[in-house]
C-alpha positions as CSV (number, residue, x, y, z in Angstrom):
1,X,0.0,0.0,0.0
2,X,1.4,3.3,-0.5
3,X,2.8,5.3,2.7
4,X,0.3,8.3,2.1
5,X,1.3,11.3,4.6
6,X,-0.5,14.4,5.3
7,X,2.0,17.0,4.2
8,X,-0.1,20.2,4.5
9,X,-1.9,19.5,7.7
10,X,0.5,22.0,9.7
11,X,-0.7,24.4,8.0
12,X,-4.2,24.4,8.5
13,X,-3.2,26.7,11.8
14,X,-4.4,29.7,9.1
15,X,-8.1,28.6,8.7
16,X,-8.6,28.4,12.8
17,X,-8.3,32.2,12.8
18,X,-11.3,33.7,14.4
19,X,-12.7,35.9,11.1
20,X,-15.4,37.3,14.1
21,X,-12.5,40.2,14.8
22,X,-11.8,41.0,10.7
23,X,-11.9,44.8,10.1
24,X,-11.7,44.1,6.6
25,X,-15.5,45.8,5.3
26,X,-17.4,43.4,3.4
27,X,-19.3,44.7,0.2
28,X,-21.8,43.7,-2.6
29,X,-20.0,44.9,-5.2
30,X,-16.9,45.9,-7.2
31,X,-16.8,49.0,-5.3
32,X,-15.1,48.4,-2.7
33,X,-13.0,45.5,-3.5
34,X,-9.6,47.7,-3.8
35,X,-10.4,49.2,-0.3
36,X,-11.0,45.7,0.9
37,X,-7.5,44.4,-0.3
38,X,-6.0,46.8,1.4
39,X,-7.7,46.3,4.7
40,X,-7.5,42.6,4.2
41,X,-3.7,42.1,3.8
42,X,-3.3,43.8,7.5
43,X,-5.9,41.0,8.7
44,X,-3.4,38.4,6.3
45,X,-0.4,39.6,7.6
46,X,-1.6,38.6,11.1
47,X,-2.6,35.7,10.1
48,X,1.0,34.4,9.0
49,X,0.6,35.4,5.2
50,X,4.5,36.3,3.9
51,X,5.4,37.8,0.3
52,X,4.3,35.7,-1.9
53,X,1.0,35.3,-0.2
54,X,0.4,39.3,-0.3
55,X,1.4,39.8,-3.7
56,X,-1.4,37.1,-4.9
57,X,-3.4,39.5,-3.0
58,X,-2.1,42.9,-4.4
59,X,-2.7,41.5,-7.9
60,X,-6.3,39.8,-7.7
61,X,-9.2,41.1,-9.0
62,X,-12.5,41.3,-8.8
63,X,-14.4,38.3,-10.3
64,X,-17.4,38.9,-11.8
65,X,-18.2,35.6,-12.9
66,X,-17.6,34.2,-9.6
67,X,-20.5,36.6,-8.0
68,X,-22.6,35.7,-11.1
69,X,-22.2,31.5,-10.1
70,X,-22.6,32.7,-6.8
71,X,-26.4,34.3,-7.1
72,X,-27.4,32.0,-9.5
73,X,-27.4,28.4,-8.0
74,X,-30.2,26.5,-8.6
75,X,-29.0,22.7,-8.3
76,X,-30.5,22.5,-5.0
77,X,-33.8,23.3,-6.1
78,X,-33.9,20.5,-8.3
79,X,-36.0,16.8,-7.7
80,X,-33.1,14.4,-8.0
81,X,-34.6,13.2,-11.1
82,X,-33.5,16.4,-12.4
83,X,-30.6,16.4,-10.6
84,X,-29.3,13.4,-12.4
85,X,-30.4,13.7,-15.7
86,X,-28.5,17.5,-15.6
87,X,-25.7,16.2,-14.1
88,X,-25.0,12.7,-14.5
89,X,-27.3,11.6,-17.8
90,X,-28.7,8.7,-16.1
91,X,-27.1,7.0,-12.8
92,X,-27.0,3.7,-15.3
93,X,-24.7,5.2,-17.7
94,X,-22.6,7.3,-15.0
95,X,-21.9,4.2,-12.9
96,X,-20.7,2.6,-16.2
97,X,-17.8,5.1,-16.8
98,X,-17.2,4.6,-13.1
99,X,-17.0,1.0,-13.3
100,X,-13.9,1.4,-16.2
101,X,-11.9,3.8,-14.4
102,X,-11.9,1.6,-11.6
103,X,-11.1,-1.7,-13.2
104,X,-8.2,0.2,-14.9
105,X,-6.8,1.3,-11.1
106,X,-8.2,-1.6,-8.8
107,X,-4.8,-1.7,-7.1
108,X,-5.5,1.7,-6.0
109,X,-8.4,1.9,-4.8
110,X,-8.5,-1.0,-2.8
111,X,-5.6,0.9,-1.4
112,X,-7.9,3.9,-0.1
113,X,-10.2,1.8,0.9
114,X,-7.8,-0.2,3.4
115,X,-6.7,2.9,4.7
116,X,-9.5,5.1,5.3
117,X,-12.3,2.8,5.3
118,X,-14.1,4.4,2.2
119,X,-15.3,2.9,-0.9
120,X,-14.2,3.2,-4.6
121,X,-17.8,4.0,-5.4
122,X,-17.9,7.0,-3.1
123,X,-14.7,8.5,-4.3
124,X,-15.5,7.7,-8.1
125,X,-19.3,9.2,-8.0
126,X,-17.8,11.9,-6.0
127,X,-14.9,12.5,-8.8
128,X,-17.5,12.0,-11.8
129,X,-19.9,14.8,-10.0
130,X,-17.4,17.3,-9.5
131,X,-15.5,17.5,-12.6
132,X,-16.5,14.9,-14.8
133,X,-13.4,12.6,-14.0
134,X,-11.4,15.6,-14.2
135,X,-12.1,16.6,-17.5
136,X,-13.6,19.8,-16.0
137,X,-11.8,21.6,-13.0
138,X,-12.8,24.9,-13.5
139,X,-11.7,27.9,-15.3
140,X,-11.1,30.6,-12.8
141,X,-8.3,31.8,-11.0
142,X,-8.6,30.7,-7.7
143,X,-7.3,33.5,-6.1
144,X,-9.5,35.8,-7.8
145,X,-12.6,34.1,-6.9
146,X,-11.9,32.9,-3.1
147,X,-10.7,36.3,-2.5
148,X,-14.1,38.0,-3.9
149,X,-16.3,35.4,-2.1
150,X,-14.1,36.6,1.2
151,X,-14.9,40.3,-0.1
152,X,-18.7,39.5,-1.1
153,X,-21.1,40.2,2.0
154,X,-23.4,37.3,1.4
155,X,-21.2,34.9,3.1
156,X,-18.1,36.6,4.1
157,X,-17.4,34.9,7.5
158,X,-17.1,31.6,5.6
159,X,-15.1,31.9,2.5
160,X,-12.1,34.0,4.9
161,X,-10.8,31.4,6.4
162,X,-10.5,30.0,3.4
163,X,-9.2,33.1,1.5
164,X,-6.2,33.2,4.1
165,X,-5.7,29.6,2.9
166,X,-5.7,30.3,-0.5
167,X,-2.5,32.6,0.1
168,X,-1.0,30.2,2.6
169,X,-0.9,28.1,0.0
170,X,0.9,30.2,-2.5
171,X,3.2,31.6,0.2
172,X,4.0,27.8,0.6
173,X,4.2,26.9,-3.3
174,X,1.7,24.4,-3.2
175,X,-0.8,26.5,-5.3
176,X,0.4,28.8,-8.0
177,X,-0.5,32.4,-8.3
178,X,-2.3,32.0,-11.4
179,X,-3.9,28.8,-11.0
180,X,-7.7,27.9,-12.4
181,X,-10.2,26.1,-10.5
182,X,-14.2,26.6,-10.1
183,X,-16.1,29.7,-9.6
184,X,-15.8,29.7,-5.6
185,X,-12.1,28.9,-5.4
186,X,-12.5,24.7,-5.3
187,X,-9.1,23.1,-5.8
188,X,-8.7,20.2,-8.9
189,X,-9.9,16.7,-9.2
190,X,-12.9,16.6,-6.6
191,X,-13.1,20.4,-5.8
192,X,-11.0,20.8,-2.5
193,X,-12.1,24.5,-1.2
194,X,-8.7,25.9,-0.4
195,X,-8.8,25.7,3.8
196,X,-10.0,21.6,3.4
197,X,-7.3,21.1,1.1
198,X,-4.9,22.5,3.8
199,X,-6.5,20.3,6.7
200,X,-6.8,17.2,4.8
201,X,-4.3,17.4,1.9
202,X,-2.8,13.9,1.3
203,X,0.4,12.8,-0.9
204,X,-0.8,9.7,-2.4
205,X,2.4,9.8,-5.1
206,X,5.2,10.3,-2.4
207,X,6.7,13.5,-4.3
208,X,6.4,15.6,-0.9
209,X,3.8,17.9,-2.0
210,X,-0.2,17.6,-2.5
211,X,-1.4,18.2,-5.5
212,X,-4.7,18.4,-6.0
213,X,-4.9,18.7,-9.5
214,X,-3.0,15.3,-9.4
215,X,-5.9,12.2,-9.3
216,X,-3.7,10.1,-7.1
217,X,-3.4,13.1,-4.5
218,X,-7.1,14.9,-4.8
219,X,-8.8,11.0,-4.1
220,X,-6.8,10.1,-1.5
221,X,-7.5,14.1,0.1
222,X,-11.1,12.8,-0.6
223,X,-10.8,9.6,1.4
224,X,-8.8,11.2,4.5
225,X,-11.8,14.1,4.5
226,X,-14.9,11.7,4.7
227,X,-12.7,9.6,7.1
228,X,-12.0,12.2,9.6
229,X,-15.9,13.4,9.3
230,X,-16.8,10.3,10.8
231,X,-17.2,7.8,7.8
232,X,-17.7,4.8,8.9
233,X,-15.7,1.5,7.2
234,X,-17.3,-1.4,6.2
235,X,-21.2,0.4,7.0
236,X,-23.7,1.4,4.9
237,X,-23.9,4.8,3.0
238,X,-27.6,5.2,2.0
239,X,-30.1,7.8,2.9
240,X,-31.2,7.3,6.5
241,X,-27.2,5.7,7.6
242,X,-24.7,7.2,9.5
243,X,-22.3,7.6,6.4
244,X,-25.1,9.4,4.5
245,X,-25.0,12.3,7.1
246,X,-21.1,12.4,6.4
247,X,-21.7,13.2,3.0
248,X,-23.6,16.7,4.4
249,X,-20.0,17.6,5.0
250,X,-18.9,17.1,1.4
251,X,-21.5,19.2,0.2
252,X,-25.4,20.3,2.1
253,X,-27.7,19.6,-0.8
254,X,-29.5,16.4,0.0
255,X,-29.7,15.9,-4.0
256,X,-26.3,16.1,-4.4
257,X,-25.9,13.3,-1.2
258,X,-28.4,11.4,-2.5
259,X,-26.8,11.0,-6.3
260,X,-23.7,10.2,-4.4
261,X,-25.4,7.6,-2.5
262,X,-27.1,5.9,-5.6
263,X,-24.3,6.0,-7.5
264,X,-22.0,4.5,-5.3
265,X,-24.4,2.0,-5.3
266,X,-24.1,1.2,-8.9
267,X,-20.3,1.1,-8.9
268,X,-19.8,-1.5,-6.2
269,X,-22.5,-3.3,-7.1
């Protein structure tokens, strides 16, 4: 099995700050995003955030698309029926695809699930719903986008935290400047937002760095996430379970949970 190690977990000290105490002023628009830099590298600079880290921030702007994605979420509107026919096709189909990725790795993820107790359909149905098995991780600069989440009023005191990750990250090398990902700052493969990918970042390929935009690294992030949750090995993962409420951590829309759930299914089936 390989000797996976959580390289980035000492620096998840940045996304403990206490954002109750930020002096940073929120705002709704591109306005004040400037002004908000400004006051927010003071707050960054507190938080540990070196060179690096505060020229990411000098230099990112204001995303519009990001506050467009923002307002405009619907998914968790949908029945599931339209959930999965938007997003997956048909459960059928999706859990087929599934099926060949895993036969082509089965080495590997029999190796996740010996070490964190989670199965290859969870992480594959997971992977498929994010990005589409990677084939679509996002086009927007991550820094760009967590930063104007931080910035945007709607939900400041939750994308901070993450926003000072962000920069700890590029202060560390670990995430480039310039780097795309999805319209609110998710991370590669399965969607890592930036402070989870500091808290539960995994090196699957022993290089000494987690790269989520490598498979190997972003599944076995995936599997040491759900694991420390609560998942539960060996136990069943459908609506009603134990394991189903750990997926509420992955993401809140019981759609979303329950497309996981029955697509999972399919694939260990």
């Amino acid at each position: 099995m390989p000797d996976f190690k959580s390289v980035l977990g000492a620096m998840a000290v940045v996304v403990s700050t206490t954002v109750s105490g930020y002096a940073a002023q929120c705002g709704n628009n591109a306005g004040g995003f400037a002004a908000w830099k400004t006051q927010f590298a003071k707050e960054a600079q507190q938080a540990g955030i070196r060179t690096a880290g505060l020229k990411a921030l000098a230099n990112a702007s204001y995303s519009k698309s990001t506050i467009a994605a923002d307002r405009n979420q619907k998914g968790v509107k949908y029945t599931l029926d339209r959930f999965v026919k938007i997003r997956l096709g048909s459960v059928d189909g999706f859990a087929a695809q599934a099926r060949k990725r895993k036969a082509r790795h089965p080495g590997f993820y029999q190796s996740l699930e010996s070490r964190y107790g989670v199965p290859a359909g969870i992480l594959l149905a997971i992977h498929g719903m994010e990005t589409g098995f990677g084939r679509n991780m996002g086009n927007t600069p991550v820094i760009d986008s967590i930063l104007t989440v931080a910035y945007d009023c709607r939900r400041s005191s939750f994308f901070v935290p993450h926003a000072l990750a962000a920069l700890s990250m590029v202060d560390r090398g670990v995430l480039a400047p310039g780097q795309r990902g999805a319209a609110h700052g998710e991370l590669g493969h399965t969607q890592f937002l930036p402070g989870n990918a500091l808290r539960y970042g995994v090196d699957a390929t022993g290089d000494g760095r987690v790269d989520f935009y490598n498979q190997a690294d972003a599944l076995a992030s995936t599997a040491n996430f759900l694991r420390a949750k609560g998942w539960q090995p060996g136990q069943p993962y459908q609506q009603g379970t134990a394991n189903f409420r750990i997926l509420n951590d992955w993401n809140a829309a019981t759609v979303y949970q329950q497309a996981i759930a029955l697509s999972a299914a399919k694939i260990d089936g």
